[in-house]
N, C-alpha and C positions, 0 to 999 in steps of 0.2 A: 324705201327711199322716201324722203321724209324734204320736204320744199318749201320753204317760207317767201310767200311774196309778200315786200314791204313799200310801200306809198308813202311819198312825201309829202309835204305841202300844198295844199288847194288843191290836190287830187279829188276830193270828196268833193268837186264842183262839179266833179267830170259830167259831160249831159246837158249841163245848163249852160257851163263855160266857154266861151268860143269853142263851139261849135267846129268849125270853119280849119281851126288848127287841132283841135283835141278829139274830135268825132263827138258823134250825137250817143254812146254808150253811156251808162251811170257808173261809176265805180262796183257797185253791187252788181250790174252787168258783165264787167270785167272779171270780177271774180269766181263768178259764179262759172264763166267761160273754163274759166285757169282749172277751178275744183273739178270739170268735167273732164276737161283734159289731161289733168292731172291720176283723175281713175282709168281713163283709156290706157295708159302711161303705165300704171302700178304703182302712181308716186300720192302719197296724202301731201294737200297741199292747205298750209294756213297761212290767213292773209292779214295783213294788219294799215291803217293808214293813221298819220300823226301830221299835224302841222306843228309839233314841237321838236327843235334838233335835238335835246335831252331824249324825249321818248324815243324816236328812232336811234340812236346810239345806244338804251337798254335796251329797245326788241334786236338790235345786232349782238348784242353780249349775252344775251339769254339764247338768240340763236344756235352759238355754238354748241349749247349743251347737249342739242335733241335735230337742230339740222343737217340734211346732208349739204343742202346749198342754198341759196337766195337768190330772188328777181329782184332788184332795187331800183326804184324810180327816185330817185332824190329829189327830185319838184328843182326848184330854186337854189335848195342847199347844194344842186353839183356843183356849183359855178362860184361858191362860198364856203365850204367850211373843211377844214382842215380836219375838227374833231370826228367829221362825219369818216375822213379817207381816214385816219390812226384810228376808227371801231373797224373800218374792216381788212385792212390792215393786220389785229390785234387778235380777232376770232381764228384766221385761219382756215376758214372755208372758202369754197368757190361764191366769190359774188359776180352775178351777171351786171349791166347797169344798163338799164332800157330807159328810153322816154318815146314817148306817141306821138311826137313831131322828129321832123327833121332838124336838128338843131343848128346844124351849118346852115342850112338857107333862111336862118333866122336872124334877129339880132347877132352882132356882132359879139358881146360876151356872152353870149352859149356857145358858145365855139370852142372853149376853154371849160375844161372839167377837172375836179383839184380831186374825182375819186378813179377817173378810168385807169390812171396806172396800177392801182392796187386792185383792178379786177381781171377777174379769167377772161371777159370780153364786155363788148358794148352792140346794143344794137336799137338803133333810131330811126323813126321817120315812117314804121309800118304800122297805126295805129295800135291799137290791143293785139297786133298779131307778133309787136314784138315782143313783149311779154309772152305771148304762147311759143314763139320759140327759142327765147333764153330757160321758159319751162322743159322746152323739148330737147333745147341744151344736156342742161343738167340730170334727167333722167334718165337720157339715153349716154350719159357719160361721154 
């Protein structure tokens, strides 16, 4: 089992960035959590983060070559891009869609997501641990 977790935009602030809503974790904290879990699991987990919607749209199209599923935090781009929901859409793999807040008790356009219909599920608002279980999702099928 084979796991690509993919970070959106201003992810890489994680730690520093409001705090308050994102938790005091670094990105590299996160990941390193998921690659652990990911060996308890049996599953190899590679992580990738982009504040470009280009780049994240080729790490979802190279995904399908060699993934069995993906974690996707879209940052910003859930709530905007159409390209982003036709990449995953287009691979045909399971995508989860997490983010580290609760997005309903937030501004009013995060409320609205233009990728969750084209994925297996969604799960928000549990900091880094929603990420550990759209991982624990996908490896235990």
């Amino acid at each position: 089992m084979k796991i690509f977790v993919l970070h959106g935009p201003n992810l890489n602030l994680l730690g520093t960035r409001e705090p308050e809503v994102y938790g005091s974790l670094s990105l590299d904290d996160i990941n390193n959590k998921l690659i652990e879990l990911g060996d308890e699991l049996g599953a190899e987990v590679k992580c990738l983060q982009s504040n470009h919607e280009g780049a994240l749209i080729d790490a979802l199209h190279d995904a399908r070559k060699w993934a069995d599923g993906v974690v996707f935090n879209p940052g910003g781009y859930t709530h905007t891009s159409v390209a982003l929901r036709d990449a995953i859409s287009a691979i045909q793999i399971p995508v989860i869609e997490v983010h580290l807040s609760n997005v309903y008790a937030r501004e009013e356009f995060r409320h609205a997501s233009m990728i969750s219909a084209v994925c297996k599920g969604k799960i928000a608002g549990l900091g880094w641990k929603s990420y550990a279980l759209a991982l624990r999702a996908l490896a235990e099928g």
